[in-house]
N, C-alpha and C positions, 0 to 999 in steps of 0.2 A: 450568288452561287447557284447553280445550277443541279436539278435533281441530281443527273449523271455523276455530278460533280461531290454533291451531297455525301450517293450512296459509295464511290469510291472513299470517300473520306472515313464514313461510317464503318467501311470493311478493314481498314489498315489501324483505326484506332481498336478494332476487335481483337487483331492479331497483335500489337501492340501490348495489349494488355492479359492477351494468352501467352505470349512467349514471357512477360515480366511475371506470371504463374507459375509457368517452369523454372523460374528461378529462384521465386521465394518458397513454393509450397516443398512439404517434405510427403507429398504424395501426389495421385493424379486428380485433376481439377474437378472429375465429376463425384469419386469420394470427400474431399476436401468440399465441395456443393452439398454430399450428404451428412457429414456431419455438423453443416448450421439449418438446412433446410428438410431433411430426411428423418425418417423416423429414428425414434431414439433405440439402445442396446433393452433397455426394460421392457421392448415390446415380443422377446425374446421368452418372458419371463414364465414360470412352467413349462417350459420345453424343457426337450432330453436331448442332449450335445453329448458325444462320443470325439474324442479326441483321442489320436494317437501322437506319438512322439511326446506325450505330455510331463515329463519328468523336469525337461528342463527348458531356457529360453524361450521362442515363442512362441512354442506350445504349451511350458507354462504361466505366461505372462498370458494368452489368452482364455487360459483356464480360471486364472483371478481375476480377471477383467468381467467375466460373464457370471461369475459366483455373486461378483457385488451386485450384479441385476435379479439375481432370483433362478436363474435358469441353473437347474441340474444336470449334471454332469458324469460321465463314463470317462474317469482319464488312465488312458494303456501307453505301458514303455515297459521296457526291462527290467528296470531297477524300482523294486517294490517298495523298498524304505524311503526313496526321493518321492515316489508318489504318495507316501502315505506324509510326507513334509506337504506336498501341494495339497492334500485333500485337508491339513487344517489351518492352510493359510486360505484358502477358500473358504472354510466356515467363520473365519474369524473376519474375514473382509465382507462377509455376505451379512455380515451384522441382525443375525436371527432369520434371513430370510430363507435357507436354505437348511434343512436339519441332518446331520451325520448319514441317515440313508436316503439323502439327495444327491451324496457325492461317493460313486463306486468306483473304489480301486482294482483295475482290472489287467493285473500283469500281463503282457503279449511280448510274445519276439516276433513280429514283421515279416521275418525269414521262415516259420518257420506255417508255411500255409494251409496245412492239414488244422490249425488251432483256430484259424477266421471264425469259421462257421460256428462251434461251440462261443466262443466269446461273445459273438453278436446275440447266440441263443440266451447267454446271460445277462446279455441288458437288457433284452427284450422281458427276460422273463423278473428281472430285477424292476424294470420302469415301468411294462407293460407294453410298451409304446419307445419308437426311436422316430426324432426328428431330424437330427440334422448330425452327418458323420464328419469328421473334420480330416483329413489325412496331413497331418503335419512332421511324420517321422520321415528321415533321412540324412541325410549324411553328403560333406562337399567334397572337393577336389583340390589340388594341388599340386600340378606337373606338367613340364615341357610335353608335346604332343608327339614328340616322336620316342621319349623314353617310356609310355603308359603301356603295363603290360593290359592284352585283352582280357587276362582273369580280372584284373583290377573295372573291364569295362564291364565286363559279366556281375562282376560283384556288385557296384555301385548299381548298374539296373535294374538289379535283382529287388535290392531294395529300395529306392525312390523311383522306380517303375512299375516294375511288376506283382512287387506286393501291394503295393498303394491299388492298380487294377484288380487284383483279386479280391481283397476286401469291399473295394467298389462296387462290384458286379455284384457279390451278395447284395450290398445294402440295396443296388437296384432292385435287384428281383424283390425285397423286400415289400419295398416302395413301391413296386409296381402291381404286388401279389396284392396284397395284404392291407397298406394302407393308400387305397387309392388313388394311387401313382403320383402324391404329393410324399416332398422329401428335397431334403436339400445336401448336396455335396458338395464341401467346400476343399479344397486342398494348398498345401502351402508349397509353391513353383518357385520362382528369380527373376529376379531381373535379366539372369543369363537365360533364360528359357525366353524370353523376347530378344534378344541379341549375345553377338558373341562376345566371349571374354577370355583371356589370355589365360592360357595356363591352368587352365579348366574343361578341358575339351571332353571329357566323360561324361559332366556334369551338366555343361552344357546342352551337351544332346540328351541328356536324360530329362531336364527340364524342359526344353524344347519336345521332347515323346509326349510329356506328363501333360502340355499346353493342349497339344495336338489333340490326344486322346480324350480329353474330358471334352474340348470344343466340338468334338464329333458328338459329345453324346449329349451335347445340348439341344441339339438340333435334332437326334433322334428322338428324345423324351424332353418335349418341349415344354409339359408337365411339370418336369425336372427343375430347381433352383442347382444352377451351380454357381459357385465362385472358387474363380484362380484368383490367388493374395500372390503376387510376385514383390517381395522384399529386396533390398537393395543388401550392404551393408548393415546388420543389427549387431548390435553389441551382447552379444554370447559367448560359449563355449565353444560355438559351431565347428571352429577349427580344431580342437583339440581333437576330434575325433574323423576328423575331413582323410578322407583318401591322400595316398602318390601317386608314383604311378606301378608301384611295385603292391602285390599282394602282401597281407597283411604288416604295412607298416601305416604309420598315423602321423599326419602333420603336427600336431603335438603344439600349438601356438594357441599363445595369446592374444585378446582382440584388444584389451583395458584401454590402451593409448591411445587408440587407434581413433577415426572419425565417423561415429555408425551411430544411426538411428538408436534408441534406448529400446531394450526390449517390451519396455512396460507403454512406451508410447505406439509400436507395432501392435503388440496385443489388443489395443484397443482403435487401434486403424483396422484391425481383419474382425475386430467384433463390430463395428461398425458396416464392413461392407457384407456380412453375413447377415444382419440385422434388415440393411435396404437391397439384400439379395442382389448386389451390381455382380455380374458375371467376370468381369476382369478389371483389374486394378492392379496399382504397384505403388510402392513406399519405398522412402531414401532421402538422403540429406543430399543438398547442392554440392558437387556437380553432378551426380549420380542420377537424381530425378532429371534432371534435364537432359541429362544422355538418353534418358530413358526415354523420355518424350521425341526427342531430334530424330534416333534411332527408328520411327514408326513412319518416317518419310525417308522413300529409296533415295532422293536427293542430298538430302541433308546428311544421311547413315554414311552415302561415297567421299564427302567432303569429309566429316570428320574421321572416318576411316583416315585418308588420307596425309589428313592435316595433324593427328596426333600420333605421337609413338606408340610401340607395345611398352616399353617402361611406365613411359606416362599414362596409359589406361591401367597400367598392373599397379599403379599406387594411386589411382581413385577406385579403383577395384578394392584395393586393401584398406579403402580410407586413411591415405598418408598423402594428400592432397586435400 
């Protein structure tokens, strides 16, 4: 056999065993790399993590995930009694490592942006110090693209874009004033903000804005730790409170049956890539991951475009494939 010959061979057994990755892992091959070869979640351990959206699914499954490491915690959502349910399932799973004012319950509504800047004034002045902001609140979609009214586009923006950027910008200037212009921001985007998906088009583009805009500011403040955790299907509530396409109604659904990643195995996929600071990653169970990966070559994205229905991408969307 010949070198030529060799290194073709060499390249088609690499691809061989990249594409049979996309089909078994339930995330992307270079986190799945970090969690046998990367540093571990406990390297985490006394840092100050701010999470929002943290009351429930995978903001609270990554809130108990990083409690059993030691790292303390800032967890905001609306609902003050759910968070004060996460703040002692975190002390109980942190198994003494973490004492009652390690974990600050810090009610926020997202929407309402005059309250950012006192909040952040409260971790600071509660931890001393903030390392790493998590933005995980938001809310999905659910509607044909031609019946979505634009308040429903404005509404959903509002908050999985534009509140997520104003809180942002504080931590930056924080980060950038104050401590040394180390700092990390993590945020929780889709799998639909790397490609389209049916019946989602509000949603879509707002994770697609979310992708966009943090990858600009990586490359401005290159100082800056980010990571986008784009999730596929997780087994939540998510739905229950997902947009239409009409102003204030709720898709009001169950996920229980359905085929999605576990929240508690998420939680600790986006603690892991926060931990070896990867900038972008995504998690999903087959065929979801592997769309996700196909989707990242303009070749591959026009064939299966083509070759699959809207039906059949809206029930591996929904996990009912």
């Amino acid at each position: 056999m010949s070198l030529l010959e060799l290194f073709g061979l060499s390249i088609l057994i690499y691809y061989v065993i990249y594409v049979l990755c996309w089909l078994l892992l339930d995330c992307n091959v270079r986190l799945w790399w970090k969690i046998r070869f990367g540093v571990s979640i406990s390297t985490l351990r006394g840092q100050v993590v701010w999470i929002t959206g943290a009351s429930s699914g995978i903001g609270r499954a990554l809130a108990v995930q990083l409690a059993q490491h030691g790292v303390r915690l800032a967890i905001s959502a609306r609902r003050e009694a759910l968070l004060e349910e996460v703040k002692e399932e975190c002390l109980a799973k942190a198994k003494g490592l973490l004492a009652s004012k390690d974990v600050l319950v810090l009610p926020m509504d997202m929407l309402k942006l005059k309250d950012h800047k006192k909040c952040l004034d409260e971790v600071l002045n509660h931890f001393g110090k903030l390392n790493i902001v998590v933005n995980n609140a938001g809310r999905s979609q659910r509607a044909s693209w031609e019946d979505i009214s634009v308040e429903v586009d404005r509404e959903l923006f509002e908050l999985d874009v534009f509140s997520v950027l104003h809180l942002s910008r504080l931590a930056v200037r924080y980060f950038v004033e104050q401590a040394g212009g180390q700092g990390h921001l993590a945020c929780t985007s889709s799998i639909a903000g790397m490609t389209a998906v049916p019946f989602s088009a509000s949603y879509c583009g707002a994770k697609h804005a979310l992708n966009a805009y943090f990858s600009c500011l990586a490359i401005e403040h290159s100082s800056l730790n980010i990571t986008l955790f784009n999730p596929g299907p997780v087994a939540t509530d998510f739905l229950q409170e997902a947009f239409t396409g009409q102003p204030n109604e709720k898709v009001g659904q169950s996920t229980r049956d359905q085929k999605r990643l576990s929240a508690e195995r998420t939680g600790f996929l986006f603690a892991t890539a926060i931990a070896n600071k990867l900038e972008m990653v995504w998690c999903a169970l087959f065929p979801v991951n592997f769309l996700a990966y196909a989707y990242q070559y303009a070749g591959l994205r026009l064939i299966l475009r083509y070759a699959m229905s809207r039906k059949t991408l809206s029930k591996i969307r929904e996990g009912k494939l």
